[in-house]
C-alpha positions in Angstrom: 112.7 73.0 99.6 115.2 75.2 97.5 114.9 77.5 94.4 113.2 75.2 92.1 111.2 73.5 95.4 112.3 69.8 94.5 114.1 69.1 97.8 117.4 68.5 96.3 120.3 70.3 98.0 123.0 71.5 95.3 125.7 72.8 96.9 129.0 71.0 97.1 131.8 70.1 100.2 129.2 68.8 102.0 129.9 65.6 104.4 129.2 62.2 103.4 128.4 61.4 107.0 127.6 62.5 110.3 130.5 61.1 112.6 130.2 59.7 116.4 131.4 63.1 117.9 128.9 64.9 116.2 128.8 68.8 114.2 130.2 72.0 115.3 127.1 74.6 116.3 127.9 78.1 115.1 125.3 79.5 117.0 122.1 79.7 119.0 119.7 82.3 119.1 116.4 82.0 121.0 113.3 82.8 119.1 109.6 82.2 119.6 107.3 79.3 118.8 106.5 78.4 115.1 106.1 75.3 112.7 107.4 78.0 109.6 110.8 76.7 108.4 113.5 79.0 108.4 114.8 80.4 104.5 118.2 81.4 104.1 119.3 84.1 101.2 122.5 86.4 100.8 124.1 86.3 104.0 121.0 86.6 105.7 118.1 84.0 107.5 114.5 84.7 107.8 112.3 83.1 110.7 108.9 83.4 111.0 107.6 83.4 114.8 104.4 83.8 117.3 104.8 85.3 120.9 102.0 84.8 123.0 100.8 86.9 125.3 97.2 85.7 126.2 94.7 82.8 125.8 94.9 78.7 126.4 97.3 77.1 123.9 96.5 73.8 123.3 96.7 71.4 120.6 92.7 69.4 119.9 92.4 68.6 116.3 88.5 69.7 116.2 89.0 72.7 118.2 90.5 76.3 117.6 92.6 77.6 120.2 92.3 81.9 120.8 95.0 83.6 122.2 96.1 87.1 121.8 99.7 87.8 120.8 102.2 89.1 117.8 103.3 87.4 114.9 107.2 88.2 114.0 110.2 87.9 111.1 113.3 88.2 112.3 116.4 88.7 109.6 119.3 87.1 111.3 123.2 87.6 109.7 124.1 83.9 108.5 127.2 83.8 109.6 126.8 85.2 113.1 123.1 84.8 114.1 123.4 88.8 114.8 119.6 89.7 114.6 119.9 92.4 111.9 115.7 93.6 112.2 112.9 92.5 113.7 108.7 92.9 112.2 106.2 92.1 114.7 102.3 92.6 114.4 99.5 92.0 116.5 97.9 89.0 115.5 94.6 87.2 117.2 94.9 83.8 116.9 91.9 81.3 116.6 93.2 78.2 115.4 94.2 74.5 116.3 97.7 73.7 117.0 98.0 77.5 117.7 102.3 77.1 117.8 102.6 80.0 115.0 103.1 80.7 111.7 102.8 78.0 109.1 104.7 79.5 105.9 108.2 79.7 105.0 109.2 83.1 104.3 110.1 83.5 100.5 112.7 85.4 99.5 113.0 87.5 95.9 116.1 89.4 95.6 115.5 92.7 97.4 112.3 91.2 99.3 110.7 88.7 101.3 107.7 87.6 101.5 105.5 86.3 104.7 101.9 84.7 104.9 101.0 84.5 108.5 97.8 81.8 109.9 95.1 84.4 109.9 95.9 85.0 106.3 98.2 88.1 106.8 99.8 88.5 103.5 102.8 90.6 103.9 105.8 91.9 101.3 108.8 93.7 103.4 112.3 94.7 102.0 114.9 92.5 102.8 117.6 95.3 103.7 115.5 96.9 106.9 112.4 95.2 106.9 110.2 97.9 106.1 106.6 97.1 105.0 106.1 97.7 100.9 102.6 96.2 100.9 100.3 94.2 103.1 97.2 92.3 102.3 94.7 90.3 104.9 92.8 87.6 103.0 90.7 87.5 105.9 89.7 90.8 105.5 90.1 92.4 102.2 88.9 88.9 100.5 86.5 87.6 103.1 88.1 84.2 102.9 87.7 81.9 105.7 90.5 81.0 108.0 91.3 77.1 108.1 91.0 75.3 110.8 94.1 74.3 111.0 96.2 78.4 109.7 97.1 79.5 106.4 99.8 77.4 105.0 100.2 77.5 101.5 104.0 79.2 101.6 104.0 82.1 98.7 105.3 81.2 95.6 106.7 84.2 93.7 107.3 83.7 89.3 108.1 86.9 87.5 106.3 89.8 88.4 103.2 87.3 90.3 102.8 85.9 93.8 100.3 83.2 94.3 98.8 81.4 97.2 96.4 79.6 98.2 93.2 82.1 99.7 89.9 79.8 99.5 86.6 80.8 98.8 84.3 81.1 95.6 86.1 81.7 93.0 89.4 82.2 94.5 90.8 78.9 95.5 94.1 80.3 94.0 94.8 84.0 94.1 97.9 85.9 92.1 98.8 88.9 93.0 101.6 91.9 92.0 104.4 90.9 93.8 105.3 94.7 93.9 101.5 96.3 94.7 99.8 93.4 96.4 97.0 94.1 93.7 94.8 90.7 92.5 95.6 89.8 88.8 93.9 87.2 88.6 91.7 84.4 91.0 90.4 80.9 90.0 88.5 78.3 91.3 85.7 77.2 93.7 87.8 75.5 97.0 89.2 75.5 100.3 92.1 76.6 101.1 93.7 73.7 101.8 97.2 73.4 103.1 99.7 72.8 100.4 101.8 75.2 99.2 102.0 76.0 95.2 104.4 75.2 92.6 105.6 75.1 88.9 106.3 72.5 86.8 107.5 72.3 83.5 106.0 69.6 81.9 106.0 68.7 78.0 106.5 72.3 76.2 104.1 73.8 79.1 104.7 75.3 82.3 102.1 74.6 85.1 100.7 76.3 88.1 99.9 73.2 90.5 97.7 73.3 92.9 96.4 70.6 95.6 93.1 71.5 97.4 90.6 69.4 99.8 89.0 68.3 96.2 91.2 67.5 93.5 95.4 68.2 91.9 94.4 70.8 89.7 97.0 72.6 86.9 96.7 75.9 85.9 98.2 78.1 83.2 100.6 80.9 85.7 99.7 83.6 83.5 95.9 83.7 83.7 94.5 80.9 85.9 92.9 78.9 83.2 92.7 75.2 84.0 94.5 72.6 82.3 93.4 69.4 84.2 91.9 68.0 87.0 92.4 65.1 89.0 89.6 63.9 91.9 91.3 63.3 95.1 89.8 64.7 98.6 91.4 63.5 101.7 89.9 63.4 104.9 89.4 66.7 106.9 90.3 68.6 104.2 94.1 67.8 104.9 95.7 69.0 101.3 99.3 69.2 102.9 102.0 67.5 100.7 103.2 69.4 97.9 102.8 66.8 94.7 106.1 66.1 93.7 107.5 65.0 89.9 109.8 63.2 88.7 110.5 62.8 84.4 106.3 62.7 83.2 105.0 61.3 86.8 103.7 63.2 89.5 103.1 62.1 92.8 100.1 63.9 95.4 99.4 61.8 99.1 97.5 62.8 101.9 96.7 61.0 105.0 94.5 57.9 105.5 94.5 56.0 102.0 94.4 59.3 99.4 97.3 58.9 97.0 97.6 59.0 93.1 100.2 58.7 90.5 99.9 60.5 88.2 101.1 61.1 84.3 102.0 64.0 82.9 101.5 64.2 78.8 104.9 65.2 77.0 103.3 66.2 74.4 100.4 69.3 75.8 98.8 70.4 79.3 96.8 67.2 79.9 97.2 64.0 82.4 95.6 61.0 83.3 95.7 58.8 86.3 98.0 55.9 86.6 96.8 54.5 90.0 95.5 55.0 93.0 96.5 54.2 96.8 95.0 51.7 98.5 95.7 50.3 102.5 99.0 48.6 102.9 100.0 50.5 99.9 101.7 53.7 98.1 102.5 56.0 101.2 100.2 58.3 102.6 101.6 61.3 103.7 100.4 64.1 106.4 102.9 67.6 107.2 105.6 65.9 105.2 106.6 66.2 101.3 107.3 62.8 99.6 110.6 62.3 97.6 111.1 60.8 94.3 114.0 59.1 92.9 114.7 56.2 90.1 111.0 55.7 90.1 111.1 54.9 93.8 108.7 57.3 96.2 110.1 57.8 99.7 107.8 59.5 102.3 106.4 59.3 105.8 103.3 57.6 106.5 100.6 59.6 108.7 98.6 56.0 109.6 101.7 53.8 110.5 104.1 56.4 111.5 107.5 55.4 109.9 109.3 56.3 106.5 108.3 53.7 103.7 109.6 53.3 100.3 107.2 52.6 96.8 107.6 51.4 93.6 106.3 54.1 91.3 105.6 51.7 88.6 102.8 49.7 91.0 102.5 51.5 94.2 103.6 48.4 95.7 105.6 49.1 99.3 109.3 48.0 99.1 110.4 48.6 103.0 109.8 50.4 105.9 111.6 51.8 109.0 111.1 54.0 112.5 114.6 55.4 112.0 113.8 58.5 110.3 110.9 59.6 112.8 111.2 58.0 115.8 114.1 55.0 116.3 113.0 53.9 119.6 109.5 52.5 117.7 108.5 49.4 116.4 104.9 49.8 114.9 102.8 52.5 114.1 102.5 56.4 115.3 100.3 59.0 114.3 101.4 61.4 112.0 105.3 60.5 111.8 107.2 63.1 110.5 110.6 63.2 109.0 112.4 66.2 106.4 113.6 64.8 103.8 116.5 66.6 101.4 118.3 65.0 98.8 121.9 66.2 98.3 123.2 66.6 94.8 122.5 63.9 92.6 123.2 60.9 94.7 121.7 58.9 96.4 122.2 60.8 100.4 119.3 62.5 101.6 119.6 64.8 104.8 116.8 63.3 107.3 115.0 65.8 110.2 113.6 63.7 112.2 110.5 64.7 114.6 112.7 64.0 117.3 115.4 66.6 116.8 117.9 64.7 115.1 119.3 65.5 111.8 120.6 62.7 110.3 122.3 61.2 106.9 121.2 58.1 105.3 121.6 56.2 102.0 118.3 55.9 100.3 117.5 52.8 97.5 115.5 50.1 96.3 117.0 48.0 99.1 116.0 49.7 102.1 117.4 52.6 104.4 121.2 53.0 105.8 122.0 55.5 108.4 125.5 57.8 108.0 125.4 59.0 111.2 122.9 61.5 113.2 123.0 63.9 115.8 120.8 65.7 117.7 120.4 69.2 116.6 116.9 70.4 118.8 115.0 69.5 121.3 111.7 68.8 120.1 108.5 71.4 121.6 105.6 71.0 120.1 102.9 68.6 121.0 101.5 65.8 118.9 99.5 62.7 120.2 101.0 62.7 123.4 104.7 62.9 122.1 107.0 65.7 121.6 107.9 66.8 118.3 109.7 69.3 115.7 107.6 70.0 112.4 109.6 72.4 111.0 111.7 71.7 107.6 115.4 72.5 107.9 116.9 75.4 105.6 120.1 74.4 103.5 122.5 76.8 102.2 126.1 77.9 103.0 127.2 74.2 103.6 125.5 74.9 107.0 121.8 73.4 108.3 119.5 76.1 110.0 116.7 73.9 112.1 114.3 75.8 114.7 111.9 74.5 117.3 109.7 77.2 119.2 112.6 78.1 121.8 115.9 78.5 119.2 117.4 78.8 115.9 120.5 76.8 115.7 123.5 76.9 112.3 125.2 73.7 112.3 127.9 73.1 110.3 127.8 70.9 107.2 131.1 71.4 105.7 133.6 68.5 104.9 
């Protein structure tokens, strides 16, 4: 979701809409099967992958899946989708929704960084893809492997990288981003599936972290806790990063978990505003929830279809399938759709479950389409349907967007 990790795209020349005839493809390269979103950095993009070689892949909720195969990151050339190195490592699975790797690769200047869904912690250089350091927190911390992968996408700040790990005592782990060696590990939790981030909030900059029990903030430099906030959603399903906007801060899961949240101006504390209720707020599964003018924006896992919420009330302003799936009229499970807001504005680039990247207006009043087009085909299973759950990769006026066949660069230039 960028540098900073606030979903807003930055660059400029971009198009203002998508028109009837569609966007020129700059290429295709086939890859394997993944939900990881491509990251793109200095003339190079990084895709995380699983090749299977073994085992029953199937997707059941309550049941891990074991198959034998590799885990892979592949450094593609931006501008030609010339595969410049290759990593692969043997890697067991024994999850559900066995597709592949959950984490974005993060990239740091001269290297990238990879968490794989048996907890294969991994820092390579960016130039040849040579190994500096690897970590398992399966093995060298003993922590339990979700049901559901490893998903919290490194976060790298100075000279730390933190994740989510799980366990006593090490519900957030930081390590050296140049030795791999633990500086420091805090609390008693799951996993989880959200990914980490930093805020800046008053004079104080906190470590965020959403687990199965609570939005907890921590100081980045030794773990202490700030604050904590109560909120557990059902299966443990911690997904959706909170997102902020001024002194508020937004966390949603699925079924009715959702709080809104105040941030102090003033020092490292924060209270409650309220709370979500059914038929209110937005309740969010595998997708991150946008804020902007007060208004939160995000797809709902119970009914399936992009709503809009006041932020003052958590009142629900409008709704629409257009974003995940058009051809609905009421309520899927789990409806997915990307959402990237460019610039400043009031445009947001919209990946829809069904392969279709799109660009629509966003506001108070409801949701206007500026064209789509249909980028992938989506592969991966979800309650019966056919999906994509991968987020899209911005940069170079051009939209990187994978399934588990390909790797496509479309161009977004005006």
């Amino acid at each position: 979701m960028g540098n900073s990790r606030d979903g807003v795209y930055r660059e400029t020349g971009i198009i203002n809409e998508i028109p009837e005839t569609g966007l020129p493809v700059k290429w295709r390269v086939p890859i394997y099967s993944g939900y990881a979103g491509p990251a793109a950095a200095d003339g190079r993009v990084f895709v995380f992958d699983y090749q299977q070689t073994a085992g029953d892949a199937f997707n059941n909720p309550g049941e891990r899946a074991n198959l034998n195969g590799s885990e892979r990151l592949v450094a593609l050339d931006a501008t030609s989708g010339k595969i410049l190195w290759t990593h692969s490592y043997e890697c067991p699975y024994s999850v559900s929704y066995p597709n592949g790797p959950r984490c974005t690769p993060t990239v740091d200047n001269e290297h990238v960084f990879i968490l794989g869904s048996e907890g294969d912690l991994k820092c390579l250089q960016v130039a040849d893809g040579k190994v500096v350091w690897s970590r398992s927190l399966k093995n060298d911390l003993k922590a339990e492997v979700p049901i559901w992968g490893f998903s919290s996408h490194p976060l790298v700040d100075g000279d730390l990288i933190y994740t989510m790990v799980g366990g006593e005592g090490q519900g957030v782990v930081a390590f050296d981003k140049r030795t791999g060696d633990i500086r420091w590990k805090t609390l008693d939790s799951e996993a989880g599936y959200c990914p980490l981030s930093i805020i800046q909030a008053g004079q104080t900059r906190q470590l965020i972290a959403f687990n199965p029990d609570a939005v907890v903030s921590l100081n980045p430099e030794n773990g202490k806790q700030n604050w904590n906030i109560p909120m557990q959603p059902s299966y443990g399903m911690s997904i959706a990063r909170p997102m902020v906007e001024g002194n508020r801060m937004y966390a949603s899961s699925i079924h009715n978990e959702a709080v809104l949240i105040e941030l102090s101006e003033d020092e490292a504390t924060a209270k409650e505003l309220w709370r979500g209720e059914p038929k209110s707020a937005v309740h969010c599964a595998n997708a991150t929830p946008l804020l902007m003018n007060g208004i939160i924006y995000g797809t709902d896992c119970v009914e399936g279809c992009l709503i809009a919420v006041d932020g003052k009330t958590g009142s629900r302003l409008w709704k629409t399938f257009e974003a995940t799936q058009p051809a609905e009229k009421r309520f899927i499970k789990h409806g997915t759709a990307f959402l990237t807001r460019i610039g400043d504005s009031n445009r947001f680039l919209v990946m829809s479950e069904t392969g279709d990247l799109q660009i629509a207006e966003l506001s108070k009043e409801g949701y206007t389409s500026r064209g789509r087009f249909h980028a992938v085909d989506p592969t991966a299973e979800c309650f019966g349907r056919s999906v994509v759950w991968s987020h899209p990769a911005y940069a170079n006026q051009t939209a990187y967007i994978r399934n588990d066949k390909e790797i496509v660069a479309i161009d977004l230039a005006r």
